[in-house]
N, C-alpha and C positions, 0 to 999 in steps of 0.2 A: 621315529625321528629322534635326533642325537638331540638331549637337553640343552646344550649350550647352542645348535639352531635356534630356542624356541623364545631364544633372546633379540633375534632379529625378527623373528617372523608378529611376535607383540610390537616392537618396534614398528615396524612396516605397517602392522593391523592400526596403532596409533594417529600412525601419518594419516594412514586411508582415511578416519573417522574424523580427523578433524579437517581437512580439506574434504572431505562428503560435507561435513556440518557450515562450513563456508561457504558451499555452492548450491546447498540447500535453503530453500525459503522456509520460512520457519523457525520457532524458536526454542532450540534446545533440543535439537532432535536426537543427534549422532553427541554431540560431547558427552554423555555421560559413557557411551561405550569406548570413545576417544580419552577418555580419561580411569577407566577401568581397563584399557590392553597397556595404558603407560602405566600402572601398579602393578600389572605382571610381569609388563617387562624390568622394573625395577625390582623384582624378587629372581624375574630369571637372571639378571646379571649379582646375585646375591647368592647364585647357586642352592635355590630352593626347588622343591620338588614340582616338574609338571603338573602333578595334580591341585598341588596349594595353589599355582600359579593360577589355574581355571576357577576356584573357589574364589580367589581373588578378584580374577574378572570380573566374574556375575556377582558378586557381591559388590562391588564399587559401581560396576553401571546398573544394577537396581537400585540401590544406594541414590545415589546420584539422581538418576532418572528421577524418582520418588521425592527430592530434593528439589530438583528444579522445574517440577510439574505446576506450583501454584507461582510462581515468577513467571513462566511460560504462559499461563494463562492471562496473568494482569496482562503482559505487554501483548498479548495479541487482544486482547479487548481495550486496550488504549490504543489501537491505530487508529489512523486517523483514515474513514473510508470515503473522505472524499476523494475524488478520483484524480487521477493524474493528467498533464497537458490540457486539454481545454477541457475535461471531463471537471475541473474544478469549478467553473464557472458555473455548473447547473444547484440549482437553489441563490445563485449570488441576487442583490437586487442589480439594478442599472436604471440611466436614464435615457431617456429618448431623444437623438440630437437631431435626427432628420426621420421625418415622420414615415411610421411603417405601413405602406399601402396594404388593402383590403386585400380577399382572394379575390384574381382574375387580373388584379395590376398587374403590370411591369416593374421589377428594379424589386429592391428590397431598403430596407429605412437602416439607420447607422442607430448604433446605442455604444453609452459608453460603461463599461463593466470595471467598476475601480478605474484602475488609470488608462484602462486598453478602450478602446473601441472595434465593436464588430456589427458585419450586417446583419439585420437582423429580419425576422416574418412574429407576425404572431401564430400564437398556437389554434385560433381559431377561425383567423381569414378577414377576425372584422381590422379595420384600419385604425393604426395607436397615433395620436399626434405627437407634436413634437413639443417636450418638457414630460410627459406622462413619466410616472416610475411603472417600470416591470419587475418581474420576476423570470430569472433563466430556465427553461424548463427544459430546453433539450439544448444540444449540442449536434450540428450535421456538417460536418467537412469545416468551412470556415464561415456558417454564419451560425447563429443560436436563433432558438425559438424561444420566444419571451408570450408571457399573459400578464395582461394588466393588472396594476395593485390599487387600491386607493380607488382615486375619484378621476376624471379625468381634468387636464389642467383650464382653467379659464381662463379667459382675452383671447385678444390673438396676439400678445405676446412684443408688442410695439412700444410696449410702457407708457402708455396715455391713457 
């Protein structure tokens, strides 16, 4: 291959690795190789030797790689692994605004989760009144499964 191609073809290699590393989940995967074919292609348009150019590569994207290995690490163990769309609300507390029937009822009880309310079951069938705090334990289509925290509330709730 004629030397002054191998100025487009690092070029091109460049492009590939950093739109790879865009569309890649992950952190730091492709830019270190994305950033080791732009240093060879900065010596091929230098009119330096193919071979230097390759020594260049691998050496900036091990380089590199080896460089952004413990940064790559922190930030993938600072994600945040609570879940996304309603998958957030499992571990949330809530309160109990309409009391959630036993197994074998009808209907399901409303809770409210921060400022949403959802319908809700408990996780074991027995029936939670209304004011109880739960705990979200699952998530299934649009209602949550919640188990009771605490104690359960007293009165019945008429303020006398």
């Amino acid at each position: 291959m004629d030397p002054e191609s191998w100025r487009w073809v690092w070029l091109v290699a460049a492009l590939v690795f950093f739109v790879g590393e865009m569309a890649t989940p992950g952190s730091f995967i492709l830019l270190p190789f994305a950033l080791g074919a732009l240093a060879a292609a900065l010596l091929a348009f230098a009119d330096v030797s193919v071979g230097v150019e390759w020594i260049v590569f691998v050496v900036v994207s091990v380089g590199t790689l080896l460089a952004f290995r413990p940064l790559s690490r922190r930030l993938d163990r600072e994600t945040d692994d609570a879940g996304i769309g309603s998958r957030r609300l499992v571990g949330q507390d809530a309160t109990v605004l309409e009391e959630i029937p036993g197994a074998g009822a009808v209907g399901l009880g409303l809770v409210r989760v921060n400022r949403e309310e959802w319908r809700a079951e408990s996780t074991d069938g027995a029936p939670i009144p209304t004011g109880a705090q739960v705990r979200v334990a699952d998530v299934r289509g649009t209602r949550v499964v919640v188990s009771l925290i605490g104690t359960l509330p007293t009165g019945d709730g008429s303020g006398s």
